[in-house]
Every structure is written in structure tokens, then in C-alpha cells.
N, C-alpha and C positions, 0 to 999 in steps of 0.2 A: 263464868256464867254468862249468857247471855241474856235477851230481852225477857225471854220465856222463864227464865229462871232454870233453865238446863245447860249444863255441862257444853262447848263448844267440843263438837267433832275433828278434830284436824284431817279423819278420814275425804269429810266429805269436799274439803279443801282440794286436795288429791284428785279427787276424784272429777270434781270441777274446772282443775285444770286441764288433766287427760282427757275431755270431753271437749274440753276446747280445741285439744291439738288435735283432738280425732275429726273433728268438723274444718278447722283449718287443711288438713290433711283433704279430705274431698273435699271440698273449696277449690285449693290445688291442681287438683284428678280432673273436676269438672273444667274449670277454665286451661286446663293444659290439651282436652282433649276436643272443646269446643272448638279454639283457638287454633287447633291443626286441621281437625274435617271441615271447617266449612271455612279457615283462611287458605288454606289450598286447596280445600276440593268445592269450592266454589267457581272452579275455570269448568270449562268446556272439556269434557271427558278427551278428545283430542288432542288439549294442548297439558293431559296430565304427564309427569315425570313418575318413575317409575324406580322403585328402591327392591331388589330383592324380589322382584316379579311384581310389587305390589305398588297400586297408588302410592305416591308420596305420603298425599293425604292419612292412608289409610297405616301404612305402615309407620306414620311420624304420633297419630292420634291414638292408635290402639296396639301397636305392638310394642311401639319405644316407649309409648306411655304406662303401658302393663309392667314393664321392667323397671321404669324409672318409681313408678308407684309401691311395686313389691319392693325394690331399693328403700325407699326411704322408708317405709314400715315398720322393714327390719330393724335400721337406723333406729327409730324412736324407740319401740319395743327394746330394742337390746340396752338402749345406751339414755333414755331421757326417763320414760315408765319407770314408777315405781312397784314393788310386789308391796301390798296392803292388805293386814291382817282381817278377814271378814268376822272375828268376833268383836265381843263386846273389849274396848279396851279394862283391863285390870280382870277381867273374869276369869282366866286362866288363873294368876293370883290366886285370888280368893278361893277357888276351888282345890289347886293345892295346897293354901294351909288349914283348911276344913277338913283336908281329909287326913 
């Protein structure tokens, strides 16, 4: 029991931590893609390098970073996420041996 005098959730434990990883995860996203557009594409349109037809910049901030984001997604989703049951815990129980 806790302070309130209710039952502790280990749901929402889970849940708090996946909300963590999700916000680390952008955190990530945002300073990986900051970090490319405006540390390379802060030169002089002239003196840019060019990836695949496209700015450095552009192609290191928004198309490797699109890949490397959906990469790691996946990653967590597949292999860290847990699947948590949205009912109440024991109510499935009690319902089947009531009935």
C-alpha cells in the first residue's frame, strides 16, 4: 500500500519509465538534428558539400537522421518496451471464478 492507502500499480512504473525513453529518444532526434543543420549548414551556401545531390547539412540532419531515428525506435519497441496489460490487475481472476 502506499501513502494514500491504495494498492501500488507496478503498471504505472512501466509506464514511467517508457515515457522516459520516449522523451530521451527526442531529446536525441532534436539535438542530432540541430547539431547537423546549423553545424554544417551554417557556412556560406557556396562553400556547402554535397551528399547524394543534397547539402551535407541537409542530407546528414534530416535523411540519416530519419533512418537512424526509425533504427532506433524499432530497437527499443522490439527489444526494451514492455506489452502491459490495460486491465485492472486480478479482475480477469475474479471474473472467471464468479462465473
Amino acid at each position: 500500500m502506499n501513502s494514500n492507502g491504495k494498492n501500488h500499480d507496478p503498471r504505472f512504473d512501466v509506464a514511467h519509465r517508457e515515457a522516459l525513453i520516449g522523451c530521451a529518444l527526442a531529446t536525441f532526434n532534436i539535438i542530432w538534428w540541430y547539431g547537423f543543420a546549423y553545424g554544417l549548414g551554417s557556412k556560406a551556401p557556396e562553400e556547402y558539400t554535397y551528399v547524394f545531390g543534397f547539402p551535407a547539412w541537409f542530407f546528414y540532419s534530416c535523411i540519416l537522421g530519419f533512418i537512424v531515428m526509425v533504427t532506433l525506435v524499432f530497437i527499443v519497441v522490439k527489444f526494451v518496451l514492455k506489452e502491459v496489460p490495460f486491465d485492472e490487475q486480478g479482475k480477469d481472476e475474479d471474473e472467471v471464478n464468479s462465473a
